[in-house]
C-alpha positions in Angstrom: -14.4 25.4 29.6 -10.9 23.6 28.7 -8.1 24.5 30.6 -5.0 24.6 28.7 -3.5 21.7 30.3 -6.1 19.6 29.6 -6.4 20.8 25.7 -2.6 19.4 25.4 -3.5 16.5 27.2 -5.2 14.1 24.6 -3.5 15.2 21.6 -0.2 14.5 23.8 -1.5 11.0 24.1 -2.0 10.8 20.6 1.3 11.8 19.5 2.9 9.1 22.3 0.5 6.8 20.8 2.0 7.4 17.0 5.4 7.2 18.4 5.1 3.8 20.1 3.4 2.7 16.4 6.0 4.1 14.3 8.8 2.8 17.0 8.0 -0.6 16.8 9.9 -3.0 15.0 13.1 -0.8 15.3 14.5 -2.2 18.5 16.9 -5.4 17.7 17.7 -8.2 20.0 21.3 -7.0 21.0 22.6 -4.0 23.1 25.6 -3.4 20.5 23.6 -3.5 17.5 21.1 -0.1 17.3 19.2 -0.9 14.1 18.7 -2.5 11.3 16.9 -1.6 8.1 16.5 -2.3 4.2 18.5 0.1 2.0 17.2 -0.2 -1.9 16.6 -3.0 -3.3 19.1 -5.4 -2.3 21.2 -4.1 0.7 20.7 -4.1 4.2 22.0 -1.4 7.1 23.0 -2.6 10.3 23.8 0.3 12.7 26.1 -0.5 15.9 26.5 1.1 19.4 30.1 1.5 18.4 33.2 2.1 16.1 33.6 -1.8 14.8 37.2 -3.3 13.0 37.5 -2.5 9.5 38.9 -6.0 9.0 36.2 -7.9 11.2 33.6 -5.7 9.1 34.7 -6.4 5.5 35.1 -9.9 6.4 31.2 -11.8 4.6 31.7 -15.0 6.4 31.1 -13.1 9.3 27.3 -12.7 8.7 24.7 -14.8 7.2 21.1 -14.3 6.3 18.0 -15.5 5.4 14.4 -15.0 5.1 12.4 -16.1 8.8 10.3 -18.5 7.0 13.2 -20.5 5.3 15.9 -20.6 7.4 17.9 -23.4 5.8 18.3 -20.9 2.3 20.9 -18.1 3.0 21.6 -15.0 0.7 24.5 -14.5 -0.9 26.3 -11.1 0.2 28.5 -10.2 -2.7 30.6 -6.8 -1.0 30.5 -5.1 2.7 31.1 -1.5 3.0 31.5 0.4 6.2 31.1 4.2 6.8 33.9 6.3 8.0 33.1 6.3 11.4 32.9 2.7 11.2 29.5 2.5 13.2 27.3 1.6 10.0 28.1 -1.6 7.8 26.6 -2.2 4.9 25.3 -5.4 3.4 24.8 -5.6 -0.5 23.2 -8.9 -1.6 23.4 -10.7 -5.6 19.8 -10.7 -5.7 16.9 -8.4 -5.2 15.5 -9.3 -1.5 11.5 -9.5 -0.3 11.2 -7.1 1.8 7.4 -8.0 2.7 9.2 -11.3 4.4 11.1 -10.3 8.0 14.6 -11.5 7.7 17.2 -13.3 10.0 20.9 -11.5 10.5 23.4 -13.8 12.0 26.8 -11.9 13.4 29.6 -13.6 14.6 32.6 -12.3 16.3 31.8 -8.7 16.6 34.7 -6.5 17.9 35.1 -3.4 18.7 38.4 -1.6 19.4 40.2 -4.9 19.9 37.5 -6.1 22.2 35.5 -8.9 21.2 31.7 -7.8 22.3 29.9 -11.4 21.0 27.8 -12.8 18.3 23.6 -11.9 17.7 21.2 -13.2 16.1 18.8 -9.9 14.9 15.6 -9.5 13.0 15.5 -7.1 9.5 12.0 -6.1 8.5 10.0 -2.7 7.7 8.1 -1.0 10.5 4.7 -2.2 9.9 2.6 0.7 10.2 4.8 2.2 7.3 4.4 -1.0 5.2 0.6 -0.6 6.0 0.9 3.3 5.3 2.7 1.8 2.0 -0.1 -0.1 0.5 -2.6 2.6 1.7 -0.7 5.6 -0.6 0.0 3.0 -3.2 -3.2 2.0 -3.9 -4.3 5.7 -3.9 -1.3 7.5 -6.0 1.4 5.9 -7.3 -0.3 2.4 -8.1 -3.7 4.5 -9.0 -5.6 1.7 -10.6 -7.5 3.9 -13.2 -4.9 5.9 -14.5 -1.6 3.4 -13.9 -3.8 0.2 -14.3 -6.4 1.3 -16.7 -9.0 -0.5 -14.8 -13.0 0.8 -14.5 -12.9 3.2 -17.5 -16.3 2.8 -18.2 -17.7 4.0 -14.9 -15.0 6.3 -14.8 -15.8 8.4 -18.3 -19.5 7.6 -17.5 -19.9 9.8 -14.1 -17.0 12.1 -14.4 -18.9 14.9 -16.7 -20.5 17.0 -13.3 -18.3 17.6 -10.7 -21.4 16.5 -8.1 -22.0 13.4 -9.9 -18.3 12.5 -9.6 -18.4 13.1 -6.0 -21.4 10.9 -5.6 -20.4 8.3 -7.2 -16.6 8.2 -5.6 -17.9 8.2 -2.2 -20.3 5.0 -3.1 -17.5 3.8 -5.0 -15.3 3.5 -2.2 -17.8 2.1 0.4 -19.0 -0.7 -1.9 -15.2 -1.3 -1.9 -14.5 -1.2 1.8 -17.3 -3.8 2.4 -16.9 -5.6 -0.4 -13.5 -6.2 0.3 -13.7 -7.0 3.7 -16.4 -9.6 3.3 -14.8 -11.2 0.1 -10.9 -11.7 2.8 -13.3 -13.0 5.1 -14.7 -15.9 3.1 -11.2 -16.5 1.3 -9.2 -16.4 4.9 -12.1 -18.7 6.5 -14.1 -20.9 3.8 -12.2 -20.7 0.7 -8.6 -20.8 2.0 -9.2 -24.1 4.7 -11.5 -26.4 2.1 -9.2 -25.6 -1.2 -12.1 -24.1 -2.7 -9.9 -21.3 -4.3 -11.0 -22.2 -8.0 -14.4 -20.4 -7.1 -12.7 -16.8 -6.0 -14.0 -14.9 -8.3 -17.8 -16.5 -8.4 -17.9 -15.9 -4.9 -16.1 -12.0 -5.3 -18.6 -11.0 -7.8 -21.8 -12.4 -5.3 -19.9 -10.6 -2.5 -20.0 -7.0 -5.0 -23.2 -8.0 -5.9 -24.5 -8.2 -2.4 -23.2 -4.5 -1.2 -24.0 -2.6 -4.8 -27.6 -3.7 -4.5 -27.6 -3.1 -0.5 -25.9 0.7 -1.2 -28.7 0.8 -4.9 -31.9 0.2 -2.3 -30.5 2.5 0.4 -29.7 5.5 -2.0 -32.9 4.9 -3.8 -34.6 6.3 -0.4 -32.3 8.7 1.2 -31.4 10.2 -2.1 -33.3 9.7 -4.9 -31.8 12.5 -7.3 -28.3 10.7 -6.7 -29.5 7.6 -7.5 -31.5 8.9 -10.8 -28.3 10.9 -11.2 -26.3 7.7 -11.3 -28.3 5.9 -13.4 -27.0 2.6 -14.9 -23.3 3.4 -13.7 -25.1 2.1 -10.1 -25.6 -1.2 -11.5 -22.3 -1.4 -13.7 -20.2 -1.2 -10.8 -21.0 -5.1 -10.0 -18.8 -6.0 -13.3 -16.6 -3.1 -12.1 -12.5 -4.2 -12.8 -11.6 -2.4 -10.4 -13.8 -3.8 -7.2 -13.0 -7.3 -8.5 -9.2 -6.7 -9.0 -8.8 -5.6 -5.0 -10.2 -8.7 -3.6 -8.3 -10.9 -6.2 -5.0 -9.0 -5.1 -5.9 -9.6 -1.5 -5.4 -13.3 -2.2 -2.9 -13.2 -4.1 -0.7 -11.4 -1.8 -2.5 -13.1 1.3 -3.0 -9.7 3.1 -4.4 -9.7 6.8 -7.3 -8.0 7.6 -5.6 -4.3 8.2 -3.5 -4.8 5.3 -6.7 -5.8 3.2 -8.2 -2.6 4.4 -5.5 0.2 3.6 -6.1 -1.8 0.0 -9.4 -1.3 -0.5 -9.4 2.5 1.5 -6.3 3.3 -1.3 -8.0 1.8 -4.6 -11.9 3.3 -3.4 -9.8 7.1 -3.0 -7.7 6.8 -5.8 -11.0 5.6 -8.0 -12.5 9.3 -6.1 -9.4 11.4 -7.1 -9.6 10.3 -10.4 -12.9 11.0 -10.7 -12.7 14.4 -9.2 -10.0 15.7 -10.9 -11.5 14.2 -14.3 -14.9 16.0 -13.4 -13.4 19.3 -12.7 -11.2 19.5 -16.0 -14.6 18.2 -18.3 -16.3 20.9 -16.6 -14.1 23.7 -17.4 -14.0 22.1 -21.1 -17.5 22.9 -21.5 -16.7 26.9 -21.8 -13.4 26.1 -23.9 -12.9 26.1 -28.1 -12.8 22.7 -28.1 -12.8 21.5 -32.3 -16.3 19.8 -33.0 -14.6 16.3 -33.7 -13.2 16.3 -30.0 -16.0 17.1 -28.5 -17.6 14.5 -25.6 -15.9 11.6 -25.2 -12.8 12.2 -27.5 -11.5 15.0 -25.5 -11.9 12.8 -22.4 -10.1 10.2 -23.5 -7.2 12.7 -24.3 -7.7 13.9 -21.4 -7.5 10.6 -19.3 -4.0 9.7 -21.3 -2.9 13.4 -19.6 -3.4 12.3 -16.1 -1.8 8.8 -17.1 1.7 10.3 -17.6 1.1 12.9 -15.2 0.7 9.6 -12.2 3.3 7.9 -14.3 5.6 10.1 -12.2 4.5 8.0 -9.8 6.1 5.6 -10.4 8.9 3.2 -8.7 8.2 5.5 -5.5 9.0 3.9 -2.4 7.6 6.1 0.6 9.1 3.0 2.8 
């Protein structure tokens, strides 16, 4: 029997654990300056231990900037602004910044109440489990690739009629894509990437879907044949699938590491499962609906699919990070 105690113990470690992952990144390299975070598109928060001079604060020359990997290249700061208790500056740049790059802050002179307290040399960039967290619900939601990218409409109105089907098929879907995925940054990071053999990307993408659709085809065949006959050729079309060939193509473009690569494929196999699911549940419930005889089938789910699209297109432009 579990003591109380003891029932509060590991999910107290978890919690710590989460804390420590969410924490990290936020500490800067000087006692005086607390923080420092992206605000919007093009302005930058630095948070101080202290009430700072108005003059020192509004002054640009005191702070320069640039991107870690090109340190010679400063961005222009166009205004300051500094918040009435004069312990958070603001720094608003002429250009949109890249936030997926960590970033250099130079201060000189810092004072505070007529005190000089010193110059430092602090890093800007998002926590990283949030930027991870970020590509994850991206993917998933507000970047869905069926109904924001129109990609894999043909598996997508082909298994979405039964509800089971849908589920089936989402599930697989999303495991091809995990493993597909995966293997595909692998070969890219350590055989494509090193020889400059980047030309054959998507050759060696589709052999990589190729591989784990026919792997996931002979193992469904024997655990569950009605699935599979349920399935039918939608099995075999997700090989020319858009979407499982537009994640591992994004992955190099973008140059992901291997957990970033991951929350990518996770978000797009999900998002592929939601859309299906919500799709299969709506068709469903259409079956026992006056629906005109010209709209029935595949008519009224294509009307149907453009109503999800501007329902996710609410989606869009949302930053959870």
């Amino acid at each position: 029997m579990i003591t109380p105690k003891r029932s509060l113990f590991f999910p107290g470690i978890a919690a710590a654990l989460l804390g420590l992952i969410l924490l990290c990144g936020c500490e800067t390299e000087h006692s005086f300056i607390k923080k420092t975070a992206f605000k919007g598109a093009r302005e930058i928060v630095v948070s101080f231990a202290g009430p700072v001079e108005e003059g020192w604060a509004s002054t640009a020359a005191n702070f320069r900037i640039y991107e870690k990997t090109d340190p010679d290249i400063p961005l222009k700061i166009v205004r300051t602004g500094l918040s009435a208790d004069r312990t958070t500056l603001t720094l608003v740049f002429d250009e949109d910044l890249n936030q997926k790059q960590p970033h250099v802050l130079a201060v000189t002179g810092i004072r505070s109440e007529g005190k000089p307290v010193g110059d430092a040399l602090v890093s800007v960039k998002k926590l990283y489990a949030g930027y991870v967290f970020s590509i994850l619900i991206g993917a998933m939601i507000i970047n869905n690739f069926v109904f924001t990218k129109y990609l894999g409409l043909c598996v997508f109105f082909g298994t979405s009629k039964r509800k089971s089907t849908a589920v089936g098929m989402g599930v697989t879907f999303t495991i091809v894509m995990v493993v597909s995925a995966m293997m595909s940054w692998a070969l890219y990071q350590f055989i494509l990437k090193p020889f400059s053999l980047n030309f054959l990307q998507i050759v060696v993408f589709i052999g990589m879907v190729s591989l784990s659709v026919q792997a996931v085809d002979t193992i469904l065949r024997k655990v569950n044949p009605a699935l599979f006959k349920a399935f039918g050729v939608y099995l075999v079309l997700v090989i020319a699938n858009c979407v499982i060939i537009a994640v591992p193509l994004l992955l190099a473009d973008n140059e992901y590491n291997a957990l970033e690569s991951l929350a990518l494929a996770i978000g797009a196999g999900v998002g592929f499962f939601i859309a299906l699911f919500l799709m299969s549940s709506v068709r469903e419930r259409l079956e026992l609906a006056d629906v005109p005889p010209t709209f029935r089938g595949l008519p009224i789910a294509f009307v149907l699919g453009g109503l999800f699209a501007l329902a996710f297109m609410g989606f869009s432009g949302m930053s959870i990070f």
